[in-house]
Backbone as CSV, one residue per row, in Angstrom:
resi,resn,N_x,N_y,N_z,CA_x,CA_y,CA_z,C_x,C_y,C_z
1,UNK,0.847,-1.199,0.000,0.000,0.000,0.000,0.876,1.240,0.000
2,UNK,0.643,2.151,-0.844,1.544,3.310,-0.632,0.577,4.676,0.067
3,UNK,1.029,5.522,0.296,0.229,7.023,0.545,-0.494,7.508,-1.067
4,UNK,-1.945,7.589,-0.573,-2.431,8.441,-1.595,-2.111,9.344,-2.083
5,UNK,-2.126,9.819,-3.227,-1.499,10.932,-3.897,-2.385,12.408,-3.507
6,UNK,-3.580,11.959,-2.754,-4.498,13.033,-2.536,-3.822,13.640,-0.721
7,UNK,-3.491,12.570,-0.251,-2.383,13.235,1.392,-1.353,13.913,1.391
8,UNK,-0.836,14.723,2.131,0.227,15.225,2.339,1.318,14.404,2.219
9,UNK,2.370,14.695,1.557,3.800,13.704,2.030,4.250,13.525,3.060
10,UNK,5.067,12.403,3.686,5.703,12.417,4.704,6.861,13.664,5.334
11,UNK,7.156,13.632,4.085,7.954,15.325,4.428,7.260,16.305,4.895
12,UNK,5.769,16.708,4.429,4.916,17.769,4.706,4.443,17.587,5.991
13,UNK,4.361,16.211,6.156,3.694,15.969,7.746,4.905,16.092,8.767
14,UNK,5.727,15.788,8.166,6.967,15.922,9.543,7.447,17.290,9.557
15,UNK,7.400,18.051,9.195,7.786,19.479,8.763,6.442,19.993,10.237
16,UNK,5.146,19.926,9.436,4.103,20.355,10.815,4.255,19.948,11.829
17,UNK,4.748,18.631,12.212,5.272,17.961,13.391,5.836,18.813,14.015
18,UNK,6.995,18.846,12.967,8.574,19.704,13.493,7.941,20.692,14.377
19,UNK,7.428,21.322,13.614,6.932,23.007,13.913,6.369,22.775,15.309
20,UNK,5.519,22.306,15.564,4.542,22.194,16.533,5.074,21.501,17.626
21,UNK,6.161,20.627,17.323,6.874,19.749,18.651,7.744,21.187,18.574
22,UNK,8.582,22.062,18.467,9.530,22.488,18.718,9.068,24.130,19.475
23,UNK,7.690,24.185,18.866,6.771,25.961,19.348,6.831,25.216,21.307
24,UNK,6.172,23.710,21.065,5.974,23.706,22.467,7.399,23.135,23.104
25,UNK,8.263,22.999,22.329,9.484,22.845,23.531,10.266,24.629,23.951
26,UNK,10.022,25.406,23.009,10.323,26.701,23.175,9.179,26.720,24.502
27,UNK,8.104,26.632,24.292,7.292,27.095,25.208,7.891,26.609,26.934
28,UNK,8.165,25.101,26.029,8.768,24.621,27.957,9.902,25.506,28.314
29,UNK,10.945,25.641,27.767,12.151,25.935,28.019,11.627,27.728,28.778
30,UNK,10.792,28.519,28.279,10.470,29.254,28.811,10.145,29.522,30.243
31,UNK,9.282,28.071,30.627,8.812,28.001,32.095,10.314,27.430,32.779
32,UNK,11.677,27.115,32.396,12.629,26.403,32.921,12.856,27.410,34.427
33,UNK,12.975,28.994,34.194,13.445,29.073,35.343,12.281,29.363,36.303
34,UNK,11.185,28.931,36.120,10.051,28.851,37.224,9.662,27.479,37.434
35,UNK,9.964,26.295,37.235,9.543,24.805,37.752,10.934,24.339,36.526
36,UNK,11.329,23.110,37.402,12.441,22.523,36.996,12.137,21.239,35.532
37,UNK,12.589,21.689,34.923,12.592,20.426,33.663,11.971,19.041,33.746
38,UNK,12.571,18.478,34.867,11.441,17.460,34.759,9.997,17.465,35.715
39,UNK,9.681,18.382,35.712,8.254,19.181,36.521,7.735,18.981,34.972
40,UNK,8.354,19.904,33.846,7.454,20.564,32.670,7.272,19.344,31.751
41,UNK,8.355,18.457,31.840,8.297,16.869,30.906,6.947,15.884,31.664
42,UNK,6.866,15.876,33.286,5.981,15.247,33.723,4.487,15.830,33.310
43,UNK,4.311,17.061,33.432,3.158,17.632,33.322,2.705,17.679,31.942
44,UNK,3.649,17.517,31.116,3.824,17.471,29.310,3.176,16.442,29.180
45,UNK,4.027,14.966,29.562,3.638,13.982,28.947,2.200,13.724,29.577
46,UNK,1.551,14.137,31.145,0.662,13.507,31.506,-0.512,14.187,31.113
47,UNK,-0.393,15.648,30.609,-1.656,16.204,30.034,-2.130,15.542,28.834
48,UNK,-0.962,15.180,27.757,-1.029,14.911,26.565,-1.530,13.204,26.808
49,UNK,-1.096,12.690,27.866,-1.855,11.521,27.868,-3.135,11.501,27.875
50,UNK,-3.788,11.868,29.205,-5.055,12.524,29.563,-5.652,13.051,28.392
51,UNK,-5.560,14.140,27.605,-6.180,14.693,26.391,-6.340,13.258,25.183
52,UNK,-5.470,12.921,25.037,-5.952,11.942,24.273,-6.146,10.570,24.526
53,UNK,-6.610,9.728,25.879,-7.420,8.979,26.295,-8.811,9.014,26.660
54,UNK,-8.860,10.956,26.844,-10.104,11.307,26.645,-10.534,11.368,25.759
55,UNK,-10.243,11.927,25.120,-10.522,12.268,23.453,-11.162,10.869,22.624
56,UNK,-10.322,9.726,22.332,-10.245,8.996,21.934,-11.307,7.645,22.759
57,UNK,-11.405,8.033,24.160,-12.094,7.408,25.127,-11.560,5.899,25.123
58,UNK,-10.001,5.600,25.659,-9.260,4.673,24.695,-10.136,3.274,26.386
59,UNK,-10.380,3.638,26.923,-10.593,2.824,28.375,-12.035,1.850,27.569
60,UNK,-12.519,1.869,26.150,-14.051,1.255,25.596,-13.259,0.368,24.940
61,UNK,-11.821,0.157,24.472,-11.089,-0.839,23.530,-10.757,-1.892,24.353
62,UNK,-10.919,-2.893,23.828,-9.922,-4.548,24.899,-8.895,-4.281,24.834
63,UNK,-8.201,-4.025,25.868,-7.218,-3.997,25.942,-5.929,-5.665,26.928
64,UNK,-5.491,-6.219,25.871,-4.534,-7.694,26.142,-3.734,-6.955,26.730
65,UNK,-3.358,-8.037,27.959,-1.633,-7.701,28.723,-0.570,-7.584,27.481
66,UNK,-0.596,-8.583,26.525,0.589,-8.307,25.519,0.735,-6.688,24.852
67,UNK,-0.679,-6.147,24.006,-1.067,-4.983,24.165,-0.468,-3.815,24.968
68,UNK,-0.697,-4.143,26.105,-0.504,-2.988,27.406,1.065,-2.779,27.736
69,UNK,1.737,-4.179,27.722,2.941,-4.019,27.810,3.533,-3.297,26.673
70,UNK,3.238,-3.798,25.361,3.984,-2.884,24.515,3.101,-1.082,24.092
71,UNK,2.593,-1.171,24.410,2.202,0.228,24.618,2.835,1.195,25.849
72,UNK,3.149,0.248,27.037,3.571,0.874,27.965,5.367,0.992,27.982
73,UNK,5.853,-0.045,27.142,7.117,0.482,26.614,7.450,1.336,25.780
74,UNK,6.739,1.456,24.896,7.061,2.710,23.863,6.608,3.970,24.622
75,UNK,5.752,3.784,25.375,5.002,5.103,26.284,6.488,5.745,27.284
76,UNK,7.006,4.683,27.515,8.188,5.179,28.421,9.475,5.316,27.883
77,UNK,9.615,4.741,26.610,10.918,5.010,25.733,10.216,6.689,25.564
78,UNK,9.087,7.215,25.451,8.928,8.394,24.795,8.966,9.590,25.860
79,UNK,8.499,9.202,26.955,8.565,10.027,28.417,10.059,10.190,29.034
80,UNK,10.659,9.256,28.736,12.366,9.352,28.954,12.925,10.221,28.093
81,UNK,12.525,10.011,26.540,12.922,10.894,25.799,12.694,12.424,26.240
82,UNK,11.496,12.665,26.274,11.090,13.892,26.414,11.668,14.482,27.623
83,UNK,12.120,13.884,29.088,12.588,14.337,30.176,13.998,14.971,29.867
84,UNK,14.463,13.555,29.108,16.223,14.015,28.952,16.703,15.362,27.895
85,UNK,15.536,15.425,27.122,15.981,16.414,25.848,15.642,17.500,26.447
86,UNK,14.812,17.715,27.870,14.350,18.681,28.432,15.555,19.301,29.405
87,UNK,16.189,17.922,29.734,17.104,18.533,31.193,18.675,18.741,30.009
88,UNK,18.525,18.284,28.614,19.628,18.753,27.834,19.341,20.182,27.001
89,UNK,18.591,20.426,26.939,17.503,22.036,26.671,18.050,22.937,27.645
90,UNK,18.059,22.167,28.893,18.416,23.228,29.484,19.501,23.741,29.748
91,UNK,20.707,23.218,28.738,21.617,23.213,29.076,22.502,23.677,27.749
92,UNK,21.506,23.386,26.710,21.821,23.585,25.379,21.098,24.207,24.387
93,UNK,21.446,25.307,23.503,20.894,25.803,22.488,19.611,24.519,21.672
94,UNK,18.821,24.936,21.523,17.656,23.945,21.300,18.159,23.109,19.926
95,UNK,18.623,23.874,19.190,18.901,23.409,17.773,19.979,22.282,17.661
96,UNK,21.041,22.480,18.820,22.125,21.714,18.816,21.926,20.578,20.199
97,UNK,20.719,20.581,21.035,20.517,19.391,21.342,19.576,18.365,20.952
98,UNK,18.570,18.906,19.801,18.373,17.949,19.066,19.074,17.248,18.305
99,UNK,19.889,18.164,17.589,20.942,17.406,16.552,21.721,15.995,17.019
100,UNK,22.143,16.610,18.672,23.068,15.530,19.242,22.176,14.306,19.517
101,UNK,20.684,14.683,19.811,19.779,13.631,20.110,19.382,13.283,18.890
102,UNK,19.516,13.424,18.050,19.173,12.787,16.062,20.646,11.808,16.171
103,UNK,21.201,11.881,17.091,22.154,10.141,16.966,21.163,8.949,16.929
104,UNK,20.110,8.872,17.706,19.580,7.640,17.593,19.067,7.030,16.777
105,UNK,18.080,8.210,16.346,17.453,8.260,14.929,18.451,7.500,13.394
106,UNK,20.053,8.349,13.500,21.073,7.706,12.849,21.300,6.745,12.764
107,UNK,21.558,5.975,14.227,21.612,4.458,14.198,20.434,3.529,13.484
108,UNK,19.501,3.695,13.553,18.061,3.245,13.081,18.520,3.134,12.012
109,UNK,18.323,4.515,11.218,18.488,4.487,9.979,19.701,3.704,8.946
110,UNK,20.638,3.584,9.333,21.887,2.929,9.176,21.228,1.656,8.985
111,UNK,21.112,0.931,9.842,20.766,-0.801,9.938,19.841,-0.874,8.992
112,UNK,18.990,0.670,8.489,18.035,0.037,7.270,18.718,0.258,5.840
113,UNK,19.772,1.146,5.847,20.550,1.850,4.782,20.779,0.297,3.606
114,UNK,20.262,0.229,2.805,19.688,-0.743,2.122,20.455,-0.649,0.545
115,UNK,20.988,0.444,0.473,21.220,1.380,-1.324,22.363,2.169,-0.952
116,UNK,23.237,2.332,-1.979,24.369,3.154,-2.458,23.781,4.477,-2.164
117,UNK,22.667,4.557,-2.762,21.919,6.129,-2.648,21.431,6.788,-1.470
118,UNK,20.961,5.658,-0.760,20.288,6.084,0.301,21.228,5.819,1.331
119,UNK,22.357,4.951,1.274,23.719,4.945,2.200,24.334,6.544,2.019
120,UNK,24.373,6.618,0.879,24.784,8.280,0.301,24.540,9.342,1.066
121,UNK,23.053,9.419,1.463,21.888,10.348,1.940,22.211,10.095,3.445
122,UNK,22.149,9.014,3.641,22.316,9.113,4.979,23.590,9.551,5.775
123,UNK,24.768,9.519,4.716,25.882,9.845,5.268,26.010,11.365,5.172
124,UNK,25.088,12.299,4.228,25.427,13.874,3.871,24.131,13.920,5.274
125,UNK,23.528,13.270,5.562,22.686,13.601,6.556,23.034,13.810,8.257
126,UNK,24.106,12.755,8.565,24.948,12.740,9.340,25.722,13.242,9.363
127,UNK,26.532,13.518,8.582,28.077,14.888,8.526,27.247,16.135,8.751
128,UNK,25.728,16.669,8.602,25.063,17.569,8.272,24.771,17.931,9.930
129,UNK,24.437,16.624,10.448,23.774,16.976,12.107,25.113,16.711,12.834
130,UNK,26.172,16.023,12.514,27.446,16.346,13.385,27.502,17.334,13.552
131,UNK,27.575,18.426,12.443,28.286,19.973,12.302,27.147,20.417,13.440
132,UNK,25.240,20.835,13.273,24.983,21.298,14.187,24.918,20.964,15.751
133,UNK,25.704,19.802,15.781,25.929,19.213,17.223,27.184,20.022,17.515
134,UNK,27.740,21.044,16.794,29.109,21.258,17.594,28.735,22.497,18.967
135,UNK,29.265,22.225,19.613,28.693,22.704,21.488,29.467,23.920,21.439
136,UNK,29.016,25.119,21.472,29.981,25.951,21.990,29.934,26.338,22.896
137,UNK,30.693,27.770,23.328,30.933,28.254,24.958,29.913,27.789,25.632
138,UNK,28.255,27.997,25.258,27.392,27.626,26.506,26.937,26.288,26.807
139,UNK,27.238,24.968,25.887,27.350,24.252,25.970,27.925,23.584,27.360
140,UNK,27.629,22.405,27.726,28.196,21.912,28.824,27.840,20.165,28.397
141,UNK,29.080,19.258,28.946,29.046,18.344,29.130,28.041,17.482,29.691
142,UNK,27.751,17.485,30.576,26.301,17.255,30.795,25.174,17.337,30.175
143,UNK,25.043,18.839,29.429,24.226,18.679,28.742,24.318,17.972,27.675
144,UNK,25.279,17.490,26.829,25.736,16.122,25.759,25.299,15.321,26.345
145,UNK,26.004,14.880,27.404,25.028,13.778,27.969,23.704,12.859,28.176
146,UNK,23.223,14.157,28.217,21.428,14.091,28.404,20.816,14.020,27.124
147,UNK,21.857,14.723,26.405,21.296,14.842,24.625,21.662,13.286,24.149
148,UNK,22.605,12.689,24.490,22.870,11.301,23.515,21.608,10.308,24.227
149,UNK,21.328,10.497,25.693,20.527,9.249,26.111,19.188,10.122,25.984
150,UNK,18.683,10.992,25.647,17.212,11.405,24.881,17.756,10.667,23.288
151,UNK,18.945,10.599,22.500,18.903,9.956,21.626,18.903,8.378,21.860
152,UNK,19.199,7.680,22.409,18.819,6.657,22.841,17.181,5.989,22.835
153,UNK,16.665,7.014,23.559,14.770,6.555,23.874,14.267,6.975,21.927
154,UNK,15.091,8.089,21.770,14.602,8.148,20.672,14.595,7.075,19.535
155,UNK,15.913,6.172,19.619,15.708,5.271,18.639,14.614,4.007,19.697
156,UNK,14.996,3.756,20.399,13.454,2.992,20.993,12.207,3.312,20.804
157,UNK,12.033,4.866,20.545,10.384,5.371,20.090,10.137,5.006,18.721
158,UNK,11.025,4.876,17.997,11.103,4.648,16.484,10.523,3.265,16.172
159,UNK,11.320,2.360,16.352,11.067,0.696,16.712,10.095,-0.074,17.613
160,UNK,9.297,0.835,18.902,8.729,0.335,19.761,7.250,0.949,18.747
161,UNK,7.517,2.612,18.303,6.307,2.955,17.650,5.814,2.372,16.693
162,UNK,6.434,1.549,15.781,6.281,1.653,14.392,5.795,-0.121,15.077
163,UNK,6.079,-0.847,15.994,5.256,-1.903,16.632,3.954,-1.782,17.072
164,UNK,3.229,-0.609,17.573,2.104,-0.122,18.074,1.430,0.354,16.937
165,UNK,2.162,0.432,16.228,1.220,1.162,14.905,1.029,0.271,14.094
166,UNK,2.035,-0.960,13.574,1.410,-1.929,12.872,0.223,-2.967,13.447
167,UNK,0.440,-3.095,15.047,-0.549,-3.273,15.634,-2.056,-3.047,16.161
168,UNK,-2.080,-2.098,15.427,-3.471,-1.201,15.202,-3.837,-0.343,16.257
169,UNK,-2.927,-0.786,16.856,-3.373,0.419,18.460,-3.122,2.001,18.157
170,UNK,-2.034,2.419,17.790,-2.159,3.597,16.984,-2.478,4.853,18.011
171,UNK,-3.244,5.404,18.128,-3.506,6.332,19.130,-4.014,6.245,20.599
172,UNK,-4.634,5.100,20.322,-5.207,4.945,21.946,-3.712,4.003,22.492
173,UNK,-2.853,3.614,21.375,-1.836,2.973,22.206,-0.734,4.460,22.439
174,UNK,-0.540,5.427,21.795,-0.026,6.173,22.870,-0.628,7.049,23.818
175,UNK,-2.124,7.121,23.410,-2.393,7.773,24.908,-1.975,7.081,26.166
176,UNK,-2.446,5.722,26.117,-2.470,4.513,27.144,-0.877,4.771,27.455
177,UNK,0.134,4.652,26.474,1.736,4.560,26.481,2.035,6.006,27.352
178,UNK,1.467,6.886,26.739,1.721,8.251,27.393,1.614,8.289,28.932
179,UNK,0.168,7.780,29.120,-0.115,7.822,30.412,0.956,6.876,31.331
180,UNK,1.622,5.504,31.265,2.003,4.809,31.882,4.138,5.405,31.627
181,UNK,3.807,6.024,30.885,5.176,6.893,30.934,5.381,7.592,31.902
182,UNK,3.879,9.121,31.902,4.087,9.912,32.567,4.310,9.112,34.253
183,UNK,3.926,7.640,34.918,4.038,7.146,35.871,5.614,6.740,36.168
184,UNK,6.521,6.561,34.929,7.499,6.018,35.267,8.214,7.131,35.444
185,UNK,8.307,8.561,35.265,9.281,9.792,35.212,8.945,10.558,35.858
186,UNK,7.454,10.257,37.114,7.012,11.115,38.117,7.610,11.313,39.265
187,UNK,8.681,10.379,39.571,9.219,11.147,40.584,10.409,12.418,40.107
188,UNK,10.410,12.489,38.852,11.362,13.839,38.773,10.243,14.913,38.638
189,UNK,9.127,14.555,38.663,7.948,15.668,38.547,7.415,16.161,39.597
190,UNK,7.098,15.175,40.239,5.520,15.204,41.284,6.247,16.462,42.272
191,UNK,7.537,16.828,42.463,7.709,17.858,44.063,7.559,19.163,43.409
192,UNK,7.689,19.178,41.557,6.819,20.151,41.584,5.656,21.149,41.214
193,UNK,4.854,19.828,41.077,3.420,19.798,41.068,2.728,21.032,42.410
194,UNK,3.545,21.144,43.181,3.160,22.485,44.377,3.112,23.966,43.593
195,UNK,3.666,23.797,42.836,4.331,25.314,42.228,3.744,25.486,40.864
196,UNK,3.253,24.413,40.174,2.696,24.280,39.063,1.003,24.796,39.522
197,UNK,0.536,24.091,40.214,-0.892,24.104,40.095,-1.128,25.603,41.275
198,UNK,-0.080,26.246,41.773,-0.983,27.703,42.846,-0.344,28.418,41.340
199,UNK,0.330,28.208,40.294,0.280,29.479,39.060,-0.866,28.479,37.813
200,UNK,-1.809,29.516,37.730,-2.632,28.734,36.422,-1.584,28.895,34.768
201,UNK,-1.189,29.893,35.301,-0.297,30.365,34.246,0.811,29.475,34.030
202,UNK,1.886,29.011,34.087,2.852,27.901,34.749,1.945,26.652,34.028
203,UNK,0.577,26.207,34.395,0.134,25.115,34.485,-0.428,24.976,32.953
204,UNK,-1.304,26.394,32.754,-1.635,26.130,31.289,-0.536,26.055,30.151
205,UNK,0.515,26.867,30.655,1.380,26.785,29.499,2.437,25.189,29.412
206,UNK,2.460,24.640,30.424,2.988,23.186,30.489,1.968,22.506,29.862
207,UNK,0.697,22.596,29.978,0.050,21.735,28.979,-0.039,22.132,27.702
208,UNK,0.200,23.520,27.672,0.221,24.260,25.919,1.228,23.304,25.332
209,UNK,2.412,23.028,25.843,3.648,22.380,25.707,3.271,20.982,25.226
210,UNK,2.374,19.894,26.358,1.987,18.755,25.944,1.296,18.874,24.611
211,UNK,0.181,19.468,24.565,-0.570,19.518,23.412,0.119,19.959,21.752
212,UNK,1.560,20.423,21.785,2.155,21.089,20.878,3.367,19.798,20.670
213,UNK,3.484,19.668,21.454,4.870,18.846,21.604,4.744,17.055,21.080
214,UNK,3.602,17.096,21.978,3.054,15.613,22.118,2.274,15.037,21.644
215,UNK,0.846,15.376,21.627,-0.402,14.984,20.921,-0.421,15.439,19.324
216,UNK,0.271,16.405,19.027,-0.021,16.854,17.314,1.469,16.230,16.921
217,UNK,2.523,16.277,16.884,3.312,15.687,16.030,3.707,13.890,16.484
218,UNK,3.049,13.462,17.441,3.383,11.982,17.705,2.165,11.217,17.056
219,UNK,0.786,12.049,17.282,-0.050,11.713,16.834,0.075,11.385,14.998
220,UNK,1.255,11.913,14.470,1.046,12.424,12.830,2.050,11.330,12.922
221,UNK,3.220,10.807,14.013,3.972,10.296,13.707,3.143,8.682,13.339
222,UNK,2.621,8.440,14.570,1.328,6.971,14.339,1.152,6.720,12.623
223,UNK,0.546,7.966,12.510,-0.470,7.985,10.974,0.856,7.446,9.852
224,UNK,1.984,8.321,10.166,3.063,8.061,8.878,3.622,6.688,9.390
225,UNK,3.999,6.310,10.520,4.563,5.012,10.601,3.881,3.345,10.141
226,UNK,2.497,4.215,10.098,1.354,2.704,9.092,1.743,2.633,7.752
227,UNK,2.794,3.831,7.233,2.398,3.839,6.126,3.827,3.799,4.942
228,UNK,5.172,3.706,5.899,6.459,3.840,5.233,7.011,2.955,6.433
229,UNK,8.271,2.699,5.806,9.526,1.426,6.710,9.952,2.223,7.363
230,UNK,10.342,1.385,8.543,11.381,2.083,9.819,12.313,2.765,9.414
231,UNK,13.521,2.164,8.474,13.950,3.097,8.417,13.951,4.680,7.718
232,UNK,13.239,4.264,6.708,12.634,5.856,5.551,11.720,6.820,6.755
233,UNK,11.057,6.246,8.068,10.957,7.051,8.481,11.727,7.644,10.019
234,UNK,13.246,6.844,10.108,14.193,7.127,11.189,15.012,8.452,10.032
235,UNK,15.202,7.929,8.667,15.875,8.898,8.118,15.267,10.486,7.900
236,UNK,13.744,10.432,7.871,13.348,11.756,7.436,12.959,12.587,9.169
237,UNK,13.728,12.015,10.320,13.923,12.287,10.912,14.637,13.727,11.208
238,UNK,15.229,13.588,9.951,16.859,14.364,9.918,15.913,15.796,9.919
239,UNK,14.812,15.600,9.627,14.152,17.074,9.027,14.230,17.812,10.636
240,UNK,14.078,17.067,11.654,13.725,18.132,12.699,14.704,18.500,13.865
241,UNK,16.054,18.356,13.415,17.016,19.599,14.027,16.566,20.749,13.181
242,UNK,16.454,20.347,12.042,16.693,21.704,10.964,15.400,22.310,11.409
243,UNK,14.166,21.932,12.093,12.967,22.690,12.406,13.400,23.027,13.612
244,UNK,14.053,22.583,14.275,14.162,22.863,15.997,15.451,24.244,16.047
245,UNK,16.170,24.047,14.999,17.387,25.516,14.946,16.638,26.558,14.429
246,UNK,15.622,26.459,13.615,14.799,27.490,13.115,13.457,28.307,14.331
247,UNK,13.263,27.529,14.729,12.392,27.682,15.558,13.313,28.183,17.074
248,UNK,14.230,27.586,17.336,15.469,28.070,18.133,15.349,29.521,17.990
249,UNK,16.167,30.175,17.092,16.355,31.232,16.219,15.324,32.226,16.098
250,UNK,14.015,31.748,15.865,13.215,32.807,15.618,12.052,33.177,16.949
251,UNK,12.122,31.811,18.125,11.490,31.836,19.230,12.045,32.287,20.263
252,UNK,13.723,32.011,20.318,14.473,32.167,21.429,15.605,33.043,21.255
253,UNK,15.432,32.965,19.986,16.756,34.222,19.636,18.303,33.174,19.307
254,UNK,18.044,32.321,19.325,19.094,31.360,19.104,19.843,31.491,17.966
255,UNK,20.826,32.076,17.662,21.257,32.770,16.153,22.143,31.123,15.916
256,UNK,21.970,30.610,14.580,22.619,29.761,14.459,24.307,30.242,13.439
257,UNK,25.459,29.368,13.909,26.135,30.340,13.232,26.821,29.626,11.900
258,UNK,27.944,30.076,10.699,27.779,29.963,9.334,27.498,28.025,9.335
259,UNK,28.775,27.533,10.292,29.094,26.224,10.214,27.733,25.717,10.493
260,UNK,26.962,25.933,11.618,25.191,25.294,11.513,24.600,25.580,10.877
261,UNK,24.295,26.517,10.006,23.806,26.756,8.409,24.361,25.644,7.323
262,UNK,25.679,25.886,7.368,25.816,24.537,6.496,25.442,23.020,6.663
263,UNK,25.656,22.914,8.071,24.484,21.182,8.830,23.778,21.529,8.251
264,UNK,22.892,22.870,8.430,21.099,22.740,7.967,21.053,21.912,6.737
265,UNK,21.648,22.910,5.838,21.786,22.746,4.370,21.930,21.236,3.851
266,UNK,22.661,20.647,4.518,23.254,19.306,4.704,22.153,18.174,4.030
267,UNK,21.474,18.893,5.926,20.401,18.264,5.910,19.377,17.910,4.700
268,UNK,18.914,18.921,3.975,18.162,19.724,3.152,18.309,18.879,2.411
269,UNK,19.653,18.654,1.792,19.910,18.289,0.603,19.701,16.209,0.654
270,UNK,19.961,16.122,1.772,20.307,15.005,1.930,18.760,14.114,1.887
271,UNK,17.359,14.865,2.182,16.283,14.302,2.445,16.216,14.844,0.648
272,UNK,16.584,15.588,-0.005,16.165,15.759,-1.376,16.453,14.587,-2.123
273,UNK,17.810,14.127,-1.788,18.474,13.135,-2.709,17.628,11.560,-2.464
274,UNK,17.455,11.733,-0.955,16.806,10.298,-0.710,15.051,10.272,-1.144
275,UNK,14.426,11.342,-1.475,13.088,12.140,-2.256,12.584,10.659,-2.823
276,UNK,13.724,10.404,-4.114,13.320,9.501,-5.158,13.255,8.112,-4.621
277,UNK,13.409,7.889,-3.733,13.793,6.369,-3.351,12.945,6.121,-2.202
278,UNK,11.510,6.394,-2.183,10.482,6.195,-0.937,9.862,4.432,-0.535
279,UNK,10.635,4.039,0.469,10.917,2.955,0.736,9.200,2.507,1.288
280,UNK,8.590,2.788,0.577,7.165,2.496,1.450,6.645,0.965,1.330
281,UNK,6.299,0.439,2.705,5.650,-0.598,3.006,4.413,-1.214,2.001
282,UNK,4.941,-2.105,1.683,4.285,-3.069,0.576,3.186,-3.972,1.285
């Protein structure tokens, strides 16, 4: 089965993703010096759970222990993710700790690298996000740190998702996943749940965050992972440093400088070349 010619491309959908996961990580990084990072990741992932178990009213589906378990692993490969890229956010220009966290995504993609061409692509894609991984003065070690093991969950969200989605669970399996995430990363949250809920302000904008971050581009991720191979969609991955430095830049003031322009570019070119060669699930 391929994508109708009447849908958006996978590029077009990950691009809105981009946008919308990266407005609400600007948004978190904003609340950083009023509730601590993993306060805004707990309250992230558990609104966005909540919103779409309601939504979806996922508690009317049978739900199998086999089911639950793998929903509740990908739910927590994705809540880990989101904590660590948060406590590496805070430590790092937004643009250049995604990049460092697009290692995982790399690895993925590699093991599927299948073609001369698309080995090609993937390598101008990688020399592309090395360059915007380079750390400068405000950079800190630690924050690398936090950026490679958010890349880590990230290649587990890739492989655990694209299991939930051929499985038909699909959205009610990450609300369900969401929710049993937000349980495993609550103790870096819950002390400050005091400080969150006496500001409404604080509280709505942490869920502005879930709803931007979480529910609209993971939700789009479900839809595209029914519909292309793991790896064609670990590689078009590459698209969202290049949304997260832009959005960096124009949200936070994050000036990217010539050498991360050329990563961007990298990038750019590298999802152009791999364009022709759409590895979609047969």
């Amino acid at each position: 089965m391929t994508l109708s010619s009447s849908r958006p491309s996978p590029e077009v959908l990950f691009v809105v993703g981009g946008i919308s996961q990266y407005l609400g990580a600007a948004t978190a990084i904003g609340l950083f010096s009023e509730i601590a990072p993993g306060g805004v990741a707990f309250l992230r992932v558990l609104g966005a759970a909540l919103l779409l178990i309601g939504f979806r009213r996922s508690w009317q589906r049978p739900w199998s222990k086999q089911n639950l378990i793998w929903a509740g692993t990908f739910g927590t490969s994705l809540a880990l993710m989101n904590l660590f890229i948060y406590l590496a956010m805070d430590r790092l220009p937004l643009g250049n700790a995604v990049a460092i966290e697009f290692l995982g995504p790399i690895a993925v993609a590699a093991i599927g690298a299948i073609s001369i061409r698309s080995a090609a692509a993937l390598l101008l894609a990688a020399s592309g996000v090395f360059v915007l991984a380079g750390v400068q003065g405000d950079g800190t070690l630690l924050g690398v740190l936090f950026a490679l093991m958010a890349g880590s969950m990230w290649a587990a969200y890739i492989v655990l998702g694209h299991r939930v989605a051929q499985n038909g669970l699909a959205i009610d399996g990450l609300g369900i996943g969401m929710l049993i995430g937000a349980l495993v990363i609550s103790p870096m949250g819950l002390a400050e749940m005091g400080v969150a809920f006496s500001n409404l302000r604080i509280l709505g904008l942490a869920l502005v965050a879930g709803l931007l971050s979480n529910v609209v581009p993971y939700a789009i991720d479900q839809f595209v992972m029914k519909e292309i191979t793991r790896s064609r969609f670990a590689f078009l991955q590459a698209l969202l440093p290049v949304t997260a430095t832009v959005v960096g830049f124009l949200s936070l003031g994050q000036s990217p400088s010539w050498a991360e322009c050329l990563g961007i570019g990298s990038v750019i070119l590298a999802i152009a070349i791999s364009g022709g060669e759409r590895e979609f699930r047969k």
